[in-house]
C-alpha positions in Angstrom: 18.1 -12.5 33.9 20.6 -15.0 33.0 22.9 -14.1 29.8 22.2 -16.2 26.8 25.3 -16.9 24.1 24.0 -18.3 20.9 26.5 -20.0 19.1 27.6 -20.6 15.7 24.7 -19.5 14.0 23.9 -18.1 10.5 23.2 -14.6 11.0 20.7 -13.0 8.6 19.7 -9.2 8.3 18.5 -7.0 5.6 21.8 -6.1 4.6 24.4 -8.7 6.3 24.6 -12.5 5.9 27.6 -14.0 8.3 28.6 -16.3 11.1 29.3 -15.2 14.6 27.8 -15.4 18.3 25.4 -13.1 20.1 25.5 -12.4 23.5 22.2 -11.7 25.4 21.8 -9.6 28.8 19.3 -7.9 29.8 17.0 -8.7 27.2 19.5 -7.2 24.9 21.9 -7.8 22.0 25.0 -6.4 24.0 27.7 -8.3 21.5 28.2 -9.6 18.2 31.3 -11.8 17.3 33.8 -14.8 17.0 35.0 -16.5 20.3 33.3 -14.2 22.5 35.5 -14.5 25.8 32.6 -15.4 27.9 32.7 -17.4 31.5 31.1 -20.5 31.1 29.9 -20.3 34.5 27.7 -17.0 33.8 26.1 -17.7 30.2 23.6 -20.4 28.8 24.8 -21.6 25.4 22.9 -22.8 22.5 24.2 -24.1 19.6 22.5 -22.8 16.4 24.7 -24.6 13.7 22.7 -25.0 10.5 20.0 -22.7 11.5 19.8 -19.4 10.6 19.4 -16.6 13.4 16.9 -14.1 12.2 15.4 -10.8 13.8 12.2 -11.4 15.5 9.3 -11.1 12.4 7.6 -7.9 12.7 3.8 -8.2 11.8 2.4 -4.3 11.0 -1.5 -5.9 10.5 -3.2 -7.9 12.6 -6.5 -7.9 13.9 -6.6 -9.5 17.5 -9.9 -9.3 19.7 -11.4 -6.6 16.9 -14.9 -6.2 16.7 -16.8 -5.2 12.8 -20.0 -5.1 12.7 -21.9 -7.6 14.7 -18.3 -10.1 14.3 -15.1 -10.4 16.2 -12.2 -12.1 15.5 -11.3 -15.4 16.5 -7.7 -14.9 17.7 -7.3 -12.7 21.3 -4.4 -10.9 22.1 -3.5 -15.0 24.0 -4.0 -17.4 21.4 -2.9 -14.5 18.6 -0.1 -13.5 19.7 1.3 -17.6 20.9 0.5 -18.4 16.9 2.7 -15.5 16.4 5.4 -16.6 18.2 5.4 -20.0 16.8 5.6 -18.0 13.7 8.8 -16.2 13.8 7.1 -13.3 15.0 7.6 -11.5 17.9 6.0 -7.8 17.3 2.8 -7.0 15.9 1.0 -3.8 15.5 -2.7 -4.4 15.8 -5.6 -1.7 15.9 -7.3 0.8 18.3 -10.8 1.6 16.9 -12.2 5.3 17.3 -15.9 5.0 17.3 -18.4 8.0 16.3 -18.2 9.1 20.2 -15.0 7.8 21.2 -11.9 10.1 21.1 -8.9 9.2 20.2 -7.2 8.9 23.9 -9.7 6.7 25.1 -9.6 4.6 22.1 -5.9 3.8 22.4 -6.4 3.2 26.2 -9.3 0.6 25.7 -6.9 -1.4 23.5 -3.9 -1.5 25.4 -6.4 -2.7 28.7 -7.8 -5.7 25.7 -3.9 -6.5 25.4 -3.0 -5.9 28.7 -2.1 -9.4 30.7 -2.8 -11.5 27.7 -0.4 -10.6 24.8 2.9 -12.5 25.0 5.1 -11.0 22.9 5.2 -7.2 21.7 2.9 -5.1 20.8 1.4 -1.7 19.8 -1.7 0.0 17.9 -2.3 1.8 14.6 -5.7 3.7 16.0 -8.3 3.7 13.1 -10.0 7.2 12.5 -13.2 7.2 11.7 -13.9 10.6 12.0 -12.0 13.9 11.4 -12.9 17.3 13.5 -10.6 19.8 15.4 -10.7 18.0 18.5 -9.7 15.0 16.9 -6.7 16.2 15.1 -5.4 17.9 18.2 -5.8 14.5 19.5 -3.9 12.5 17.1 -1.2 15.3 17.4 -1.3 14.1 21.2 -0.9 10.7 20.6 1.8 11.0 18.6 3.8 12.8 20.5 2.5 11.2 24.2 0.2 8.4 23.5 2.7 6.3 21.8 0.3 5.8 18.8 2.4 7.4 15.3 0.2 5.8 12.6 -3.3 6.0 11.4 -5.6 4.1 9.6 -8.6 5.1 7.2 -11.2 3.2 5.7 -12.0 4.1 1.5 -14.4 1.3 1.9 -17.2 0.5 4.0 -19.7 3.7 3.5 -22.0 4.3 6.4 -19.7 2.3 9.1 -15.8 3.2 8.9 -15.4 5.1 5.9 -14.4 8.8 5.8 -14.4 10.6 3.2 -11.5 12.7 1.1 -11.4 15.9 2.9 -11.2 14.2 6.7 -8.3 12.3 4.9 -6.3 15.3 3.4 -6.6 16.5 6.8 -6.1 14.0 8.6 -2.4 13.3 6.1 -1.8 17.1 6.7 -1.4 17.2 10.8 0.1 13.8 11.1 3.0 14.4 8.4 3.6 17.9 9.8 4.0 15.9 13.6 6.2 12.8 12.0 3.3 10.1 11.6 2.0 8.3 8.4 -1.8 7.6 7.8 -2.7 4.2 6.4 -5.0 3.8 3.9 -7.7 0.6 3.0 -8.2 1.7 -0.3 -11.3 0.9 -2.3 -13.7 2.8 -3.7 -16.7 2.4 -1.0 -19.5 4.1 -2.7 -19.2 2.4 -6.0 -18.8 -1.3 -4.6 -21.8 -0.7 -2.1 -23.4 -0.1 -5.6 -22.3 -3.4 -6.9 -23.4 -5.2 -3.9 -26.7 -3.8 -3.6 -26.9 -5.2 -7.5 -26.1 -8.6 -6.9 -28.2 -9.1 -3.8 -31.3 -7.7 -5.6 -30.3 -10.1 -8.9 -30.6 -13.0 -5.7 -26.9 -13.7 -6.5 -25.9 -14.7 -2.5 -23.1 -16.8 -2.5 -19.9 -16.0 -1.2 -17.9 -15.9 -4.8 -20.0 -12.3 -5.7 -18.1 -11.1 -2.8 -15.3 -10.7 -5.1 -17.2 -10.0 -8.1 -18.3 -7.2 -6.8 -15.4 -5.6 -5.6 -13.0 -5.5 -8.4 -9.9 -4.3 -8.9 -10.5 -1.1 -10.9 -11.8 0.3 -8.1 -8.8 -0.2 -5.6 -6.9 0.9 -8.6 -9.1 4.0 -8.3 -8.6 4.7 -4.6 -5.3 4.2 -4.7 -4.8 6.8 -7.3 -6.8 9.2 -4.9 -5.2 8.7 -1.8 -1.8 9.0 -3.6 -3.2 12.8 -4.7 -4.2 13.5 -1.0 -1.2 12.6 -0.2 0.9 14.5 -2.5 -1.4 17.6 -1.9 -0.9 16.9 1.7 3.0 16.5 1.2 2.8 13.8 3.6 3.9 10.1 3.4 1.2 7.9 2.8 1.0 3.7 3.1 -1.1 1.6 1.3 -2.7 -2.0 3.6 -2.9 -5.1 2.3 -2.1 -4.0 -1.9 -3.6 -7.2 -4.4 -4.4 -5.3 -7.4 -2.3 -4.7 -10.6 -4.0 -1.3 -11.0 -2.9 -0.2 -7.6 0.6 -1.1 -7.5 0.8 0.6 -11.0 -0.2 4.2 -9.0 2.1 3.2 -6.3 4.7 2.7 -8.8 4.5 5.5 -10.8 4.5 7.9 -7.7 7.3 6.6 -6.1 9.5 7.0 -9.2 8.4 10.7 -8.9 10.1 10.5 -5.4 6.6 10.5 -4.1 6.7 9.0 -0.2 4.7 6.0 -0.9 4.5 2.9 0.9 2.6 -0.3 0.3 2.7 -3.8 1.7 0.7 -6.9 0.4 -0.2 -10.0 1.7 0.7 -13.8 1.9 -2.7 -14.8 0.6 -2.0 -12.5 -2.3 0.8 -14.1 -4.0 -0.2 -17.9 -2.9 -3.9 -18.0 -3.9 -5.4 -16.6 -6.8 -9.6 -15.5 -8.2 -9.5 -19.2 -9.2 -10.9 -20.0 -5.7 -14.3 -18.1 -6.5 -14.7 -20.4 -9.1 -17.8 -22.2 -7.3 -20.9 -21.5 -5.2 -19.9 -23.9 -2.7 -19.7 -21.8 1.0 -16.5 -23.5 1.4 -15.2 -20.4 -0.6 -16.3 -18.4 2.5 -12.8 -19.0 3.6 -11.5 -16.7 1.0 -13.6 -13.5 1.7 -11.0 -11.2 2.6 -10.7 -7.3 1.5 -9.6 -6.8 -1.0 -10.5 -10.3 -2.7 -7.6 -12.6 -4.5 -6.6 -11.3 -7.9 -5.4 -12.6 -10.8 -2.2 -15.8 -11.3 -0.7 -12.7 -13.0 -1.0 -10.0 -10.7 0.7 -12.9 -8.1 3.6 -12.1 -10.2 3.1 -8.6 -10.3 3.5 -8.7 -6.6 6.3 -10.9 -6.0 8.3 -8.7 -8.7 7.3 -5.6 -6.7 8.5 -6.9 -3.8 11.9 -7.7 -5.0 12.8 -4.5 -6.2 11.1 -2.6 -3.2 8.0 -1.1 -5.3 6.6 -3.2 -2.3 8.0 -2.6 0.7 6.5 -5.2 3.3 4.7 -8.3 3.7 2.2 -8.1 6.7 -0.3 -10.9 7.3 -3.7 -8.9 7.8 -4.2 -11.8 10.0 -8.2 -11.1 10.8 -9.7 -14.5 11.7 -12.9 -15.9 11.4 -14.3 -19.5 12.2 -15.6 -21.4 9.1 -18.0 -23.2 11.9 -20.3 -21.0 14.0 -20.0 -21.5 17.4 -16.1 -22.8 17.6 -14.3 -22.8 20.7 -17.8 -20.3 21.6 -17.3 -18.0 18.4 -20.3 -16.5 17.4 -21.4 -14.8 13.8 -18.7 -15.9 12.0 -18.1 -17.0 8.9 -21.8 -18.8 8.9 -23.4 -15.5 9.3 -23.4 -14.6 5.6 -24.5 -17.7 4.4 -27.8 -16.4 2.9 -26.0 -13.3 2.2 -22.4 -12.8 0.8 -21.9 -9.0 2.1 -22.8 -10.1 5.6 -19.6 -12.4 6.0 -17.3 -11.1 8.0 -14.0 -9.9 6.0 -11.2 -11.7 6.7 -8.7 -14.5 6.8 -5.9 -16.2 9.1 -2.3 -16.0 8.5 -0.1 -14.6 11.0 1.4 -18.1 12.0 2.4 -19.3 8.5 4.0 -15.6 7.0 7.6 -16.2 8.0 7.4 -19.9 6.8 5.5 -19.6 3.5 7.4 -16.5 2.5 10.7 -18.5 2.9 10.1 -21.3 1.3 7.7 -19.9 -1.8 9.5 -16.9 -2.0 13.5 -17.6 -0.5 13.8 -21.0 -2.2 12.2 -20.1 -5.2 14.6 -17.6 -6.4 12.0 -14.9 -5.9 13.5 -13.3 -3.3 16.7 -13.0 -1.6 17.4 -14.0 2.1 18.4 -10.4 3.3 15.0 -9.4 1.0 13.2 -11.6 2.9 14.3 -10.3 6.6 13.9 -6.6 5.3 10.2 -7.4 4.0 9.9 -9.2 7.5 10.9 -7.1 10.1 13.0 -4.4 9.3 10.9 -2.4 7.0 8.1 -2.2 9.0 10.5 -1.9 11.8 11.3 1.6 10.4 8.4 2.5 8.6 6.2 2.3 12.3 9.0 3.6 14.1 10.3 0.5 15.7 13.9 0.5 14.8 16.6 -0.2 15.4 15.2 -1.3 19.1 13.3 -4.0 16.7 13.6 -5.8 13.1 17.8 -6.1 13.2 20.1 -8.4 14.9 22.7 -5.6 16.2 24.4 -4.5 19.4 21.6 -2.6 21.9 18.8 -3.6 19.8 16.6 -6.0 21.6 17.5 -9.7 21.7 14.3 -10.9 19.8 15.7 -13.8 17.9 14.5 -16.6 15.7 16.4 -19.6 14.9 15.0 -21.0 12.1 16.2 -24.5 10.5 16.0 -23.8 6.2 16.1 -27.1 5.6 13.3 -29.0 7.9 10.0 -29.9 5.5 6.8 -30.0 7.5 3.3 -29.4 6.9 1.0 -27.1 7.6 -2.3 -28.0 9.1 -5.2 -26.5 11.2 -4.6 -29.5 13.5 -1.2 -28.4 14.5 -1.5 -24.5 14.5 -1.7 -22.6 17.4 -4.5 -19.8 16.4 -7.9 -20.0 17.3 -9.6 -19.8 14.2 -10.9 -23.7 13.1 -9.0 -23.5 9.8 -5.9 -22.7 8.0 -5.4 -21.3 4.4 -2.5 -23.2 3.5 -3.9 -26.1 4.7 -2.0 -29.6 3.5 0.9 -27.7 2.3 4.1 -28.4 2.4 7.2 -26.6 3.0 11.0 -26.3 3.9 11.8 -24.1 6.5 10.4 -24.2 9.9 10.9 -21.8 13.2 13.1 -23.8 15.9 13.3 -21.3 18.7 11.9 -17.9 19.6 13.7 -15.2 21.9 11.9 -12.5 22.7 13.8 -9.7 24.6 16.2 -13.0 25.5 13.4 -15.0 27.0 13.2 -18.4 25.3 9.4 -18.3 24.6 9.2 -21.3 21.3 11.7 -24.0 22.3 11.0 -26.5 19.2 6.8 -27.6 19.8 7.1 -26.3 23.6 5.5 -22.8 24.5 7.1 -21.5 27.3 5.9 -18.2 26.6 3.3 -16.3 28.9 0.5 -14.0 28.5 1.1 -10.7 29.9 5.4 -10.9 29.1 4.6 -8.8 26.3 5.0 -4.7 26.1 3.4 -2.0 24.8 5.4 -0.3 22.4 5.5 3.4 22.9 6.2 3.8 18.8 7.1 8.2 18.5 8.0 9.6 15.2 8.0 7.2 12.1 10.9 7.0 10.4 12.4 5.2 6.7 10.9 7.8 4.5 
């Protein structure tokens, strides 16, 4: 592989903020420094002055090529993981899914084959549990240890399909914080908002706004409070998905100031869009039926304040796309499936493209958050939280040489017509911002060079992910 020497470039990390040159070989950071004596003859040089160089984004929540219900996605682990890479991101950690009679081996194995020769940057699975026996704990034991798999997700929500209940949790927390994993937790209370639903339906209220009026945010509040007991009972670290509600982060909060190991991320579409949006019958609003719903303009302060003083401790997309038109690019039950019926559309929205941009420029240049903030929420905390790091989410010597070199001052605007995702719409759609991803390295590969892709499916790896660590 030919060694790479960017030059003069801005280097940002969660703690450092300085100028120098990185030398790449081998798909490695193997130096950091002023007037690096390399031979010109040996090296490729590229100028980065008045960009920043970033560590490759690391995105802990996607959903690529995942099936619910009768839906799937819109993004596979090809067109997912290129909108990725045009986003600043070069890591994901996507999902495994454990049915009833699947164990917990063959779960993670049927992912990494759905990845396999199609993902082009890095990769590796969070396997959601949907059941808790004997065999299955010994199982999750084995994964951490030799399956590569350290963190496990659990559904509050969703009675009768995903959801388990209290007890398989506290279990389930017990084995894998005893073995050095971290069980993730969807947390809303299922039973109560199946209740709500089967209210509205029967009152013939159908469109897609009573998806969040019937799921409000008591009731994440509520299951956030409970998983934090499990948790504690457990005495095991516990992280909270995709965190909207003012309720919940007050439980989060509260336990971490009792040195409680709690960790939460949010969303993009949580502190850019607010319950506003609901405010129609239109199925246009279809586009904003995610779990949990948008909250409150306050509660988008809430968040952003959480997030600078690390109440929060990540921003993660949840990127979970489906088509606003049925039968895009041969999509099938998608968004249009629920249009007589609000709880049959698919959950979900689109973001992993537009995180590391709109987080910079709504968050970096408006004083929200600083730039070292902004990599730590990025890349390096869930670089350590999912037992990634220091191999990714840090520009240092031996870490791997994903790189971003990202121009703060560039404007552009962000459009369905110009993204690189599957999915036939965009929730920032027609906004415009400052700050836009130049080039992408991943493991010293040049893979975004300006609008070129010159990545490939199948260059990504599986990422063998052992103990967690952070807490």
């Amino acid at each position: 592989m030919t060694r790479t020497l960017i030059c003069n470039g801005r280097i940002i990390t969660a703690v450092d903020d300085y100028r120098a040159d990185i030398l790449i070989d081998s798909g490695r950071i193997r130096a950091i420094g002023e007037n690096l004596p390399i031979d010109d003859a040996e090296v490729t040089r590229i100028d980065a002055s008045g960009l920043y160089v970033l560590p490759g984004g690391v995105d802990c929540h996607t959903h690529l090529e995942n099936t619910f219900g009768e839906s799937t996605t819109a993004d596979d682990f090809i067109s997912g993981t290129r909108a990725a890479a045009f986003g600043g991101t070069t890591t994901i950690v996507d999902f495994a899914f454990q049915n009833h009679d699947t164990g917990v081996m063959a779960a993670i194995e049927a992912a990494c084959l759905r990845a396999e020769g199609k993902a082009a940057i890095d990769y590796g699975f969070h396997l959601i549990t949907t059941h808790v026996d004997d065999q299955s704990l010994e199982d999750m034991k084995h994964a951490i240890r030799h399956g590569g798999v350290s963190s496990f997700k659990m559904f509050m929500a969703y009675p009768g399909k995903v959801m388990v209940d209290d007890a398989q949790i506290f279990r389930a927390m017990r084995l894998v914080g005893e073995h050095g994993g971290v069980i993730t937790l969807h947390a809303e209370n299922g039973i109560v908002i199946e209740q709500l639903i089967r209210e509205a339906l029967a009152q013939g209220n159908t469109s897609p706004r009573y998806h969040a009026l019937t799921r409000p945010s008591i009731m994440e509040g509520e299951a956030t409070h409970r998983g934090i007991r499990l948790a504690e009972l457990a005495q095991a670290p516990v992280y909270f998905v995709h965190l909207s509600a003012q309720e919940a982060l007050a439980q989060v909060v509260e336990a971490r100031d009792r040195g409680i190991p709690v960790f939460a991320e949010t969303c993009p579409h949580y502190l850019f869009f607010d319950d506003s949006v609901y405010d129609s019958d239109d199925f246009d609003v279809a586009r904003y039926v995610m779990s949990p719903p948008l909250r409150s303009r306050q509660t988008q302060s809430d968040l952003w304040r959480a997030l600078k003083f690390d109440d929060l401790q990540v921003i993660a997309t949840d990127h979970c796309p489906y088509c606003m038109k049925e039968g895009h690019l041969g999509r099938i039950r998608q968004k249009p499936f629920g249009r007589d019926d609000f709880s049959k559309i698919p959950n979900g929205a689109p973001g992993i493209e537009a995180r590391m941009t709109v987080i910079h420029d709504g968050g970096v240049r408006a004083g929200l958050i600083s730039l070292n903030r902004f990599v730590e929420l990025t890349a390096t905390a869930p670089a350590k939280i999912f037992g990634l790091f220091p191999r990714k989410g840090t520009i240092a010597v031996g870490s791997d040489a994903d790189l971003v070199l990202f121009d703060p001052l560039a404007r552009h605007v962000i459009s369905a017509e110009h993204h690189h995702s599957d999915c036939d719409y965009n929730l920032f759609e027609g906004r415009e911002v400052q700050g836009k991803v130049q080039k992408v390295f991943l493991r010293g590969e040049l893979i975004v060079d300006g609008e070129q892709w010159r990545g490939r499916p199948g260059s990504g790896q599986f990422l063998r992910r052992g103990e967690t660590v952070g807490f």
